[in-house]
C-alpha positions, 0 to 999 in steps of 0.5 A: 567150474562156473557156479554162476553167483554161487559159492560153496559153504564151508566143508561143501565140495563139488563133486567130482563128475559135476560137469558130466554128470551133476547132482539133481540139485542142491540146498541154499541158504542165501543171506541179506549182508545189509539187513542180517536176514537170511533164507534156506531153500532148494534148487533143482540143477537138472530136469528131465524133459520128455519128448515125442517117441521118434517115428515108428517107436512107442516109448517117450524119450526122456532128455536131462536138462540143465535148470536157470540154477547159476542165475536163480535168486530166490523163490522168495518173493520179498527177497526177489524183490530186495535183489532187484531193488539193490542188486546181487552184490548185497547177498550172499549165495551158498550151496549148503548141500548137493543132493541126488534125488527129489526126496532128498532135496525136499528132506534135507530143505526141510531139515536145514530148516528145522535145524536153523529154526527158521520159522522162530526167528524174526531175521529169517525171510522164510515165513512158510515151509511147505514139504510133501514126504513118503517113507522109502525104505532105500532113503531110510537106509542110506540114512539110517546111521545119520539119523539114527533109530528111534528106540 
């Protein structure tokens, strides 16, 4: 399978039916091998494009595409720009996390996050984390054991 620049962590496996049917997208830490510097982030493999409804029908079509993932770098500015200055075979790529739903890739970036402590570490590119969650009780049971409850 082409993961473009990507590799996989240690313990991290591709899921079987990637190529038919691929996670929504997965959790990366991209590390800096010149500087020691690394950054944790996601990225959406597939979205869902909506079109026109065909003529005579009234709901919209919903179409699943493949995002630019093999190619993306970094939504990280001053990392973007430390790629295009020296290029990729400065950097390490990993996907640390596939997962299969937005939630859960805005949950589990802000979880390796906290868990790498990112934002007190001075060789981290991340200065800012920015996460909107709801409660929903089916993540909350599919995670129950993981997490834990709070007694």
């Amino acid at each position: 399978m082409d993961l473009g620049h990507w590799t996989l962590a240690e313990g991290v496996e591709l899921p079987e039916d990637f190529e038919d049917n691929p996670p929504m997208g997965f959790i990366y830490r991209i590390t800096d091998t010149v500087l020691n510097k690394d950054y944790i982030g996601k990225k959406q493999i597939t979205r869902i494009e909506r079109k026109p409804p065909l003529k005579g029908k009234v709901r919209k079509r919903k179409v699943v595409k493949q995002t630019d993932w093999k190619t993306y770098t970094s939504s990280c500015n001053q990392m973007k720009i430390e790629i295009f200055k020296r290029g990729k075979n400065d950097f390490k790529f990993e996907i640390l996390q596939f997962v299969d739903t937005k939630w859960e890739l805005a949950f589990f970036e802000l979880y390796h996050q906290i868990q790498e402590n990112v934002m007190f570490r001075e060789d981290s590119y991340n200065g800012i984390i920015n996460v909107r969650l709801s409660k929903f009780p089916k993540f909350i049971k599919k995670y129950e054991k993981e997490f834990g409850k709070k007694k």
